[in-house]
C-alpha atoms as a printed R data frame, in Angstrom:
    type eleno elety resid chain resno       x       y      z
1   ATOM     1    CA   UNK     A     1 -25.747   6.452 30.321
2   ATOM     2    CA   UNK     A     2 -23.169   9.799 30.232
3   ATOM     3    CA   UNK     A     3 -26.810  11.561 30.721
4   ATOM     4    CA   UNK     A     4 -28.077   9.163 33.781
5   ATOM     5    CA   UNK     A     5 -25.165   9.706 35.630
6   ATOM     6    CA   UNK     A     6 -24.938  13.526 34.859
7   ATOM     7    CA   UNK     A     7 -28.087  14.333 35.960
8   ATOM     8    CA   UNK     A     8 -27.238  12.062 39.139
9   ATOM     9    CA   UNK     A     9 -23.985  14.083 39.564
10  ATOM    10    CA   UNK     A    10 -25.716  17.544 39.708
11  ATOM    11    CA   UNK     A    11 -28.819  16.851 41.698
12  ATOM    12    CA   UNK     A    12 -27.689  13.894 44.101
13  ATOM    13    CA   UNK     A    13 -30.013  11.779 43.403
14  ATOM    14    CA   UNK     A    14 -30.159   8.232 41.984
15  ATOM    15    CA   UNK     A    15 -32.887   7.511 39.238
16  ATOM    16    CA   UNK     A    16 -34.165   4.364 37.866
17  ATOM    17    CA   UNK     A    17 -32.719   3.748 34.826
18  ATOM    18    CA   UNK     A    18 -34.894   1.298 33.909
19  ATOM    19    CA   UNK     A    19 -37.271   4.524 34.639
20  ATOM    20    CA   UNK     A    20 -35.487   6.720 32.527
21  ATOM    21    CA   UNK     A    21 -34.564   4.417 29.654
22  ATOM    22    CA   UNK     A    22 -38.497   5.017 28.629
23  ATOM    23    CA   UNK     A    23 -38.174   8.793 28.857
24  ATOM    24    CA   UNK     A    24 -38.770  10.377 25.441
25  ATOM    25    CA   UNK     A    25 -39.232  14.154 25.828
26  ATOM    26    CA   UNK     A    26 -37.287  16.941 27.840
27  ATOM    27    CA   UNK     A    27 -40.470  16.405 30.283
28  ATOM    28    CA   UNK     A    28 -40.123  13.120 30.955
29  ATOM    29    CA   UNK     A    29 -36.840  13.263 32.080
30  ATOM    30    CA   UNK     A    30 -38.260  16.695 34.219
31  ATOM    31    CA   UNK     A    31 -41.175  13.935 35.633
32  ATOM    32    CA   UNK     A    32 -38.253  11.550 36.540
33  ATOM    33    CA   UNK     A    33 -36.081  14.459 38.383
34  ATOM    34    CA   UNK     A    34 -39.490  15.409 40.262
35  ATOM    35    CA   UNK     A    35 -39.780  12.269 41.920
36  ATOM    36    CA   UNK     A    36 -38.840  11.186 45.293
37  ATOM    37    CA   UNK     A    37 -35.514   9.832 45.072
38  ATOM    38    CA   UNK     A    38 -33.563   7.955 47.494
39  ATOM    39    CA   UNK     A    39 -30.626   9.114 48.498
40  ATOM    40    CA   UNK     A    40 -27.588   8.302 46.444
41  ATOM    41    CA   UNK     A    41 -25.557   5.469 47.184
42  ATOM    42    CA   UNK     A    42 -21.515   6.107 46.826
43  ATOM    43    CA   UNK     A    43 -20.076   2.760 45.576
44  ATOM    44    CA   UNK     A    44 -16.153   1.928 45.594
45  ATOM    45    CA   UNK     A    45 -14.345   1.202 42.574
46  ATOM    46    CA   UNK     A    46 -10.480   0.839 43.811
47  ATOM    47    CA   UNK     A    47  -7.548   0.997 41.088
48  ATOM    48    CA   UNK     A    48  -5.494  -0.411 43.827
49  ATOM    49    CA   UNK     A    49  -6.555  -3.766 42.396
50  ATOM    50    CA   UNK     A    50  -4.860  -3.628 38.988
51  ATOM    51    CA   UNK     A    51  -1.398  -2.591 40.397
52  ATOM    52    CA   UNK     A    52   1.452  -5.701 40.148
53  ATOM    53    CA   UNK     A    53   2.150  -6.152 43.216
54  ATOM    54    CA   UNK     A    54  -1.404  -6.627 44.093
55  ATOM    55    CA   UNK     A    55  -1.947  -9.382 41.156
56  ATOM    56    CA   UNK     A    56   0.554 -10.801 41.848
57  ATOM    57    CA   UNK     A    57  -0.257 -11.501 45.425
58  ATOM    58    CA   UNK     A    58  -3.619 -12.312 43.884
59  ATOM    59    CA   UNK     A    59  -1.860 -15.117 42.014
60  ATOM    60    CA   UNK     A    60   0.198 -16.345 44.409
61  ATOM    61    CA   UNK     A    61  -2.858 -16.933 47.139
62  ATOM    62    CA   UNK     A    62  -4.930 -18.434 44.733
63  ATOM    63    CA   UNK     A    63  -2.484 -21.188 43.797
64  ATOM    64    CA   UNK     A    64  -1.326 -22.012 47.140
65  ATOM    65    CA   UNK     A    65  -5.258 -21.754 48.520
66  ATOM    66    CA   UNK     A    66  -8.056 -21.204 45.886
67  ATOM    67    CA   UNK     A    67  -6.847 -23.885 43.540
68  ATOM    68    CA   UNK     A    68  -6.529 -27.189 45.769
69  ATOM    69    CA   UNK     A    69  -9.706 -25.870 47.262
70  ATOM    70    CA   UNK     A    70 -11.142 -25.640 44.163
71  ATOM    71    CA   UNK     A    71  -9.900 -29.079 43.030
72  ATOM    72    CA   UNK     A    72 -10.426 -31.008 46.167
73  ATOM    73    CA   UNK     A    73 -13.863 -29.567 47.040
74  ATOM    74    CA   UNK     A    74 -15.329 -28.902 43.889
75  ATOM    75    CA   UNK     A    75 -13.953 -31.728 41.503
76  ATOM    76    CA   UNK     A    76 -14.598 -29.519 38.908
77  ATOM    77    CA   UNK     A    77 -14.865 -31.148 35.412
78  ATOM    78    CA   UNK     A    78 -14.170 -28.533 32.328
79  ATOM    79    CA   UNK     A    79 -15.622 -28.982 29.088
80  ATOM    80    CA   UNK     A    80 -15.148 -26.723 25.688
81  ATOM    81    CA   UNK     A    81 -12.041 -25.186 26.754
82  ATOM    82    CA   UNK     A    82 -10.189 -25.626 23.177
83  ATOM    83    CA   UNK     A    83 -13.055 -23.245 22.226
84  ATOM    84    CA   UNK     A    84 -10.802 -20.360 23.570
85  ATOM    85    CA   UNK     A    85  -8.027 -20.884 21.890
86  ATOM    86    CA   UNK     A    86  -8.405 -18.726 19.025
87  ATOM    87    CA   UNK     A    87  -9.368 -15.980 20.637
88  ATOM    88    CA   UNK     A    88  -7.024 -12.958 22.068
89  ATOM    89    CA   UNK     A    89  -7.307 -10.000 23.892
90  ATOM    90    CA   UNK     A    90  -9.939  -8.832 26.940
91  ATOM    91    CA   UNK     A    91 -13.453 -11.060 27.080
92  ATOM    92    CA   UNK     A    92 -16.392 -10.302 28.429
93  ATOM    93    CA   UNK     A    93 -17.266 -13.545 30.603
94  ATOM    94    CA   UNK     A    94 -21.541 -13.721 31.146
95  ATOM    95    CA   UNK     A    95 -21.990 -16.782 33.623
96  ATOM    96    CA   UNK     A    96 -25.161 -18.463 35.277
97  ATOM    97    CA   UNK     A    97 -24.751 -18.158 39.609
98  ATOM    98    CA   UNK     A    98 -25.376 -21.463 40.804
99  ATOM    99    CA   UNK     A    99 -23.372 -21.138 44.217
100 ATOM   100    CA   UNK     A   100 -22.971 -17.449 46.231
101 ATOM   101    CA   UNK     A   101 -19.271 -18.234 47.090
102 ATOM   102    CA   UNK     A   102 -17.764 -20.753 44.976
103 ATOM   103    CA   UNK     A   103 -18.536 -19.242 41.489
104 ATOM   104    CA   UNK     A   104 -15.630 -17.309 40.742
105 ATOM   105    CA   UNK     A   105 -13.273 -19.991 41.818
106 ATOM   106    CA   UNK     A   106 -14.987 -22.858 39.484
107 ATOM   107    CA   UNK     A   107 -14.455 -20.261 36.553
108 ATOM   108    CA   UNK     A   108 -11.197 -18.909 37.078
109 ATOM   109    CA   UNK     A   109 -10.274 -22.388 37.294
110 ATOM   110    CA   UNK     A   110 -12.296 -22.920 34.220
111 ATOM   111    CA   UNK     A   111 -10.388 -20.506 31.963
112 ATOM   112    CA   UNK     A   112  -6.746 -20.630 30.249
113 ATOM   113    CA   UNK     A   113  -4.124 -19.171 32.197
114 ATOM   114    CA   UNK     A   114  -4.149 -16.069 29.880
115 ATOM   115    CA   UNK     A   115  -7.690 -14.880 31.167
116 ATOM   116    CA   UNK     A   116  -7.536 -16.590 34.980
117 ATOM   117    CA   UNK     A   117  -4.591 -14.405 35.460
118 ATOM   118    CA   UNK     A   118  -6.325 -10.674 34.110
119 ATOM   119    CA   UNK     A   119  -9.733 -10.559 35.457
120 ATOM   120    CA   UNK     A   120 -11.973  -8.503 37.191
121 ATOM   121    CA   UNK     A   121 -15.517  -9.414 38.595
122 ATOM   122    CA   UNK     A   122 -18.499  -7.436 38.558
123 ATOM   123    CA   UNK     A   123 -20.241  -8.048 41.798
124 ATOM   124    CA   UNK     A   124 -24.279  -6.952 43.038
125 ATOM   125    CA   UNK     A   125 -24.435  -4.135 45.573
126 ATOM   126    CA   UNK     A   126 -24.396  -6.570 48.475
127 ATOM   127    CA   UNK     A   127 -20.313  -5.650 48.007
128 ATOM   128    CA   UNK     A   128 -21.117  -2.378 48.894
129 ATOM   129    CA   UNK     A   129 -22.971  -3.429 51.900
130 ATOM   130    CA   UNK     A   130 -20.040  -5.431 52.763
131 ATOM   131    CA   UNK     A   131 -17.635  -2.404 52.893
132 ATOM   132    CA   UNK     A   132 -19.708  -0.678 54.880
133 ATOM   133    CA   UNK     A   133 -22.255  -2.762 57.431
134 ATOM   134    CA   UNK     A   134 -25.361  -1.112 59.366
135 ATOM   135    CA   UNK     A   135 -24.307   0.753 62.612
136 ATOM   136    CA   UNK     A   136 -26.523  -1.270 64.769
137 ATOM   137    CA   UNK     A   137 -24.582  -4.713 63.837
138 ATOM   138    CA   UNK     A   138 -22.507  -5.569 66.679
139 ATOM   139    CA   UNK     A   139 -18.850  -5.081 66.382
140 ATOM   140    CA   UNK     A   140 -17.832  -8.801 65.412
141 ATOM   141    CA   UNK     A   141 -20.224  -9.077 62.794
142 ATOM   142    CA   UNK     A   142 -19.621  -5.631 61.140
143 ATOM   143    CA   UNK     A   143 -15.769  -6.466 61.266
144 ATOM   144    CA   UNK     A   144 -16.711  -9.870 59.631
145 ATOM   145    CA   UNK     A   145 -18.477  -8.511 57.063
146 ATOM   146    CA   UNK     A   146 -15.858  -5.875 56.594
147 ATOM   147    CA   UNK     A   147 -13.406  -8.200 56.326
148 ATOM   148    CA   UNK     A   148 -14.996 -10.442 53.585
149 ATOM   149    CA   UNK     A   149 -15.236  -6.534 51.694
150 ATOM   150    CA   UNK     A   150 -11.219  -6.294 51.659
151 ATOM   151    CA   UNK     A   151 -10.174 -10.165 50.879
152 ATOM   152    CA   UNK     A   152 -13.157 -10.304 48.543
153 ATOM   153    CA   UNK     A   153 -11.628  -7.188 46.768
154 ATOM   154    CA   UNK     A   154  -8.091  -8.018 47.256
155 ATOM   155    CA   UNK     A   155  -8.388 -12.216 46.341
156 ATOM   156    CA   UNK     A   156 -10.768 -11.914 43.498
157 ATOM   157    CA   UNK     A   157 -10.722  -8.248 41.893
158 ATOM   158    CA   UNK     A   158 -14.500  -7.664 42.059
159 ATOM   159    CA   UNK     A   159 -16.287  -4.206 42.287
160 ATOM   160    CA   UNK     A   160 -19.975  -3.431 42.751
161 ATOM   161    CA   UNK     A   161 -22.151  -3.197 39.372
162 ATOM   162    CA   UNK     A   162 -25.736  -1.526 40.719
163 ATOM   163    CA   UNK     A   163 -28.956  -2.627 38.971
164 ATOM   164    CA   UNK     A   164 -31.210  -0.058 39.440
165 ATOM   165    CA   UNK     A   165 -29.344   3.384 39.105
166 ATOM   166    CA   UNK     A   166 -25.330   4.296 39.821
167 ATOM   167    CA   UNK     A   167 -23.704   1.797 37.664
168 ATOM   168    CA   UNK     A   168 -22.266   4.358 34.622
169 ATOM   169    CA   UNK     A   169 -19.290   4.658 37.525
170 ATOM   170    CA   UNK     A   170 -19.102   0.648 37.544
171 ATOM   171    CA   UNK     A   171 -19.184   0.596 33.413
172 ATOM   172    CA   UNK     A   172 -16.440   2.905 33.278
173 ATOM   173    CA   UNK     A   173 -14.315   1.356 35.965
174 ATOM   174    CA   UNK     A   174 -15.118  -1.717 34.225
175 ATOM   175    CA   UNK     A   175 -13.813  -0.233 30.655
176 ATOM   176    CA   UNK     A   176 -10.598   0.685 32.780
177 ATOM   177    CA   UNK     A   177  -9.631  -2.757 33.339
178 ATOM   178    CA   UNK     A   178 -10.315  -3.981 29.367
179 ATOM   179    CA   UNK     A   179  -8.151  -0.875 29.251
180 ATOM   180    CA   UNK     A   180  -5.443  -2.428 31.284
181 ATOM   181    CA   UNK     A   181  -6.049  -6.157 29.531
182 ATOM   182    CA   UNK     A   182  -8.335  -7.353 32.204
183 ATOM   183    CA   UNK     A   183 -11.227  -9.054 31.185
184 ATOM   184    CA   UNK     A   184 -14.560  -8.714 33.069
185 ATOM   185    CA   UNK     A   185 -17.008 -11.524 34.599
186 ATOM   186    CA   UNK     A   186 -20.509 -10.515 34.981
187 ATOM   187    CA   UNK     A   187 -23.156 -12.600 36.450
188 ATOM   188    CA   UNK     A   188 -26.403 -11.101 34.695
189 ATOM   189    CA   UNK     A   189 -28.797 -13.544 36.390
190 ATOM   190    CA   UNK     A   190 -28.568 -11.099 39.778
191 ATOM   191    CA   UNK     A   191 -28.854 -14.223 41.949
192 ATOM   192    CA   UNK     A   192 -28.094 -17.370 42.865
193 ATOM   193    CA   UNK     A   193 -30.180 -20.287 39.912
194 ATOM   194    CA   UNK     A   194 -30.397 -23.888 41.580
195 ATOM   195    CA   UNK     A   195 -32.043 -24.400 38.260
196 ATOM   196    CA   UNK     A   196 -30.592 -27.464 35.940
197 ATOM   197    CA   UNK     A   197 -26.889 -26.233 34.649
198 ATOM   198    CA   UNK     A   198 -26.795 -24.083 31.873
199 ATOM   199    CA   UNK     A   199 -30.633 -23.133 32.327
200 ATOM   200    CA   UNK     A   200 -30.608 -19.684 32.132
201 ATOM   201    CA   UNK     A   201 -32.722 -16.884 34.683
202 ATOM   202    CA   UNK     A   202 -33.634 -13.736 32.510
203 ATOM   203    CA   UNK     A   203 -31.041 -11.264 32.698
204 ATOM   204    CA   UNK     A   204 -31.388  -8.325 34.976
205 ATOM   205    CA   UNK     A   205 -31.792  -4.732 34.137
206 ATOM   206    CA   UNK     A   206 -27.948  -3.159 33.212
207 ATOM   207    CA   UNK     A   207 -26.497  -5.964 31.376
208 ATOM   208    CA   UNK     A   208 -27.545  -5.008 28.214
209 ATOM   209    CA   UNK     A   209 -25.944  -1.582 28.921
210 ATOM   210    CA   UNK     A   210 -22.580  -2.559 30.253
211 ATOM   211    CA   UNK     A   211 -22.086  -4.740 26.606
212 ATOM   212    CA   UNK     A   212 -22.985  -1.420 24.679
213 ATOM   213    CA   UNK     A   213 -20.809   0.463 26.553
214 ATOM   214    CA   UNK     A   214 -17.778  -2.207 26.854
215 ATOM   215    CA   UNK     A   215 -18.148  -2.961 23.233
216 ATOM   216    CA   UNK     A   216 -16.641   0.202 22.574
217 ATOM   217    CA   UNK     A   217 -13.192  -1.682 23.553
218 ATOM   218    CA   UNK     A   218 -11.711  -4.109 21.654
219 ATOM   219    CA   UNK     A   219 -13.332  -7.578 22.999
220 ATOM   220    CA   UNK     A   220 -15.663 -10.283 23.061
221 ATOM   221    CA   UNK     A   221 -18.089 -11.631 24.743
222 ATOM   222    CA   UNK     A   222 -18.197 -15.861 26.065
223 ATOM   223    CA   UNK     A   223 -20.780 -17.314 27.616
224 ATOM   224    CA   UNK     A   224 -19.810 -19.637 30.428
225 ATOM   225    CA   UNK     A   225 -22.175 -22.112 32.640
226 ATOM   226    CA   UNK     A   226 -21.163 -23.484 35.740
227 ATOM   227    CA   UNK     A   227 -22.721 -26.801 37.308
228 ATOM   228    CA   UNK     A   228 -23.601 -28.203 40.805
């Protein structure tokens, strides 16, 4: 990964690493440079996020809104909970997507107070697309869309994690937040399963790399499933 995003640094370009996982030789990696590339996205990873004041505004917000909204609407029903007692420190959350909006608030509401109150959300690069909208949108839907970006970012802590190429940046902003005591929610599926709960989609490409790369902080990992 320090290599991928290296080579990315000095020649602008974003590469497959999917692609360049199977590279071998010193020319393979030259056959993966020579291809077209597109060009590099620049994703967002704000620090903002982790200061106080921010959480707790974070906090506050989602007791007074995200909570009883949670409750009411979802009637969520939590099961294995005691299973987290014993453990301490950062977590590394891996959850099935069953809804596009009301994921995060089933699982914060899920998870001990310890964890619900230190977490940070690894999101697909639609956040990205969020920030910032295509030109030819018209002005009320590119503010919308902007505006989901900063109370997305500001409510729920998440940041982009790429699939394809770019997301060394999102592991180490990631690692920043164990770091800090935060631990991090991943959805590896990449989209939204209407499968039966707890039926797992294979994971997508970079999941596998973000645990080798968080695992050199000092947490675990928990497997969560939410339900319709």
């Amino acid at each position: 990964m320090e290599l991928l995003s290296a080579l990315e640094e000095r020649f602008h370009v974003e590469l497959n690493e999917t692609a360049f996982a199977n590279a071998r030789t010193v020319a393979d990696v030259e056959r993966a440079l020579q291809q077209p590339a597109a060009r590099r996205a620049e994703y967002t990873y704000p620090r903002w996020t982790r200061h106080e004041p921010i959480r707790w505004l974070r906090l506050a917000v989602y007791y007074a809104l995200v909570w009883p909204a949670t409750q009411v609407l979802g009637h969520p029903r939590i099961v294995g909970r005691e299973n987290l007692r014993s453990l301490r420190g950062p977590v590394l959350i891996v959850s099935n997507h069953v809804t596009r909006r009301a994921d995060i608030g089933l699982i914060l509401a899920a998870l001990p107070p310890r964890y619900r109150h230190l977490l940070a959300t690894a999101w697909r690069e639609t956040l990205q697309n969020m920030r910032r909208p295509p030109r030819d949108w018209c002005f009320a839907r590119r503010s919308a869309y902007q505006l989901g970006y900063w109370l997305a970012t500001l409510l729920f802590n998440v940041f982009p994690l790429p699939q394809l190429s770019g997301s060394a940046k999102a592991f180490a902003s990631a690692g920043e937040s164990v770091d800090r005591s935060y631990s991090v929610l991943v959805f590896p599926e990449g989209e939204v399963n209407n499968s039966a709960p707890a039926r797992w989609r294979p994971f997508q490409s970079g999941i596998d790399s973000s645990q080798k790369i968080l695992a050199s902080r000092s947490f675990r990992c928990v497997s969560t499933a939410s339900g319709r």
